[in-house]
N, C-alpha and C positions, 0 to 999 in steps of 0.2 A: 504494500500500500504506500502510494506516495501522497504526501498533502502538499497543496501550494495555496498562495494567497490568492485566488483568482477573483476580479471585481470585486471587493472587496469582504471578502468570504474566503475562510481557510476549508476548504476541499479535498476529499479524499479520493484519489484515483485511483481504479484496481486495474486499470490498461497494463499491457505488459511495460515496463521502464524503458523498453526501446522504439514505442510507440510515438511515429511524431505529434506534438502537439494539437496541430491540426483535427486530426483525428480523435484525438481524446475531445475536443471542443465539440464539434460535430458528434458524434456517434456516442459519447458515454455520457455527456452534460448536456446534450441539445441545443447548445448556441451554436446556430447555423451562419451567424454575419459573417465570420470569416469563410472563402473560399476558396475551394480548390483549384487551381488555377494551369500550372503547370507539373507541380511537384518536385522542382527542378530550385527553389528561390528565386526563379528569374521574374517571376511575373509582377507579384506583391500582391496579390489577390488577398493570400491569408493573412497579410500582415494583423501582430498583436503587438504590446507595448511589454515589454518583460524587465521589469528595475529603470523604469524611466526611458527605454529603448526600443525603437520600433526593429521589429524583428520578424524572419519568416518562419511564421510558425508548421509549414512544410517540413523543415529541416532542423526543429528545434525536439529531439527525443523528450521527452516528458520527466525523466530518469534525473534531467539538467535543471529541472523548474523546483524539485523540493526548497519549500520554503520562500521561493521567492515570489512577489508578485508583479502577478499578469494582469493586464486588462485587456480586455477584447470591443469590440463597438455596442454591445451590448451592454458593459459598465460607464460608456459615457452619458448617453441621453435617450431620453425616449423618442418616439414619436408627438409624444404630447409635449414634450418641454426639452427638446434639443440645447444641447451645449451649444459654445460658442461656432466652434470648428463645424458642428453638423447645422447652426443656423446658417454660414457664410455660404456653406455648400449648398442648401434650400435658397438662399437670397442668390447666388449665381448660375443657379441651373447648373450645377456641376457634372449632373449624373448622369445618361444616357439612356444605358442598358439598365445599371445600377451593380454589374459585376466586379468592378476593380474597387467603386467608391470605396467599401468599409474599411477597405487598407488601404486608401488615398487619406482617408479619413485620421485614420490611426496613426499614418506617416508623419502628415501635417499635426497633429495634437501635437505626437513629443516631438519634432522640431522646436513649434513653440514654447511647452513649457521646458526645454532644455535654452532656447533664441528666444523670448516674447518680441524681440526685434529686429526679426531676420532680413539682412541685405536680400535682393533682387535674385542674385547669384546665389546667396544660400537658401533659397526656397528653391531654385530651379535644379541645383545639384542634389538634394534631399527630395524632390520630388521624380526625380526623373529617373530612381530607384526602382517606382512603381509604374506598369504600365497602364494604359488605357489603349483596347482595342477598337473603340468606335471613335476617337480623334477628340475629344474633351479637353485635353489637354491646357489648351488655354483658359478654360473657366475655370479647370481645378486649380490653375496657378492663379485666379483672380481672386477664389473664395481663401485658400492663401492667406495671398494679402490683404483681401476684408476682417479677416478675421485677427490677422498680427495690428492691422489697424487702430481697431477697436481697440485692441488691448491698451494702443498708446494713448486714443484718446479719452477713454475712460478709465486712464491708468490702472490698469487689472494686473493682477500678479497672477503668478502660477496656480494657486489654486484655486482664482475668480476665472482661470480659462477651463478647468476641469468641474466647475459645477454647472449643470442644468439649471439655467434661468432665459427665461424669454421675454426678455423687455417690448423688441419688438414686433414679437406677433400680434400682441396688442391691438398696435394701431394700425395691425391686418385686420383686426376683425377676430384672428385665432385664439384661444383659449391656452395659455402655458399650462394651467394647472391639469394633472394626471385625473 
């Protein structure tokens, strides 16, 4: 039995220790957000965030995670009250298909709470990690920068970018509360 800290919940896995992550998220705990992509790390589909670090949880054995924690796109935000990173993504149209976002998602999170003021170039080199197959590309690098934005101009720290609040759906019309 392995435990790790996952969204914030210490978890017990009985997958084999050489089981990659991925897989234990899918198949034994039912968070589906991350996906399978290539199996290879190349794509960033599965991307998870493991001790502050966006990582592919393709190639990450589960054997490596005791004790540490993970979060996956499921411990950021809901539907009903998206974090920061998954509102920039909704205010840009980020998404397409909606296949690579959750680890476009993930990517971008810890960029910024590692950067909360990432140059141009450090969003383009940290994003270009992850693919997109239907050409997005430019919107994901805009919601980005919507979202490092905010942070500057509503001076937010690290962990005003990791909590669920939705100021502005508001004055969509939308409802933040769950």
């Amino acid at each position: 039995m392995i435990r790790l800290h996952l969204n914030g919940q210490d978890r017990d896995i009985g997958s084999d220790p050489d089981t990659p992550l991925l897989y234990v998220l899918r198949d034994e705990l039912g968070l589906n957000g991350s996906k399978f992509g290539c199996g290879l790390g190349q794509c960033g589909a599965c991307t998870v965030i493991v001790d502050g670090k966006a990582v592919f949880s393709c190639l990450m054995p589960v054997a490596l995670l005791a004790g540490r924690r993970v979060r996956t796109i499921e411990g950021l935000g809901s539907p009903a009250s998206p974090n920061a990173v998954q509102r920039a993504f909704i205010a840009e149209q980020a998404a397409q298909c909606g296949y690579c976002i959750a680890g476009m998602v993930m990517r971008a999170q810890a960029l910024l709470e590692h950067n909360p003021h990432p140059s141009e170039r450090e969003i383009r080199e940290t994003m270009a990690v992850n693919l997109c197959r239907c050409g997005t590309h430019m919107r994901i690098l805009a919601a980005v920068r919507q979202a490092a934005a905010g942070q500057r101009s509503a001076g937010l720290d690290q962990a005003a970018l990791a909590q669920p609040t939705v100021p502005g759906l508001a004055a969509a019309g939308v409802s933040g509360k769950p």
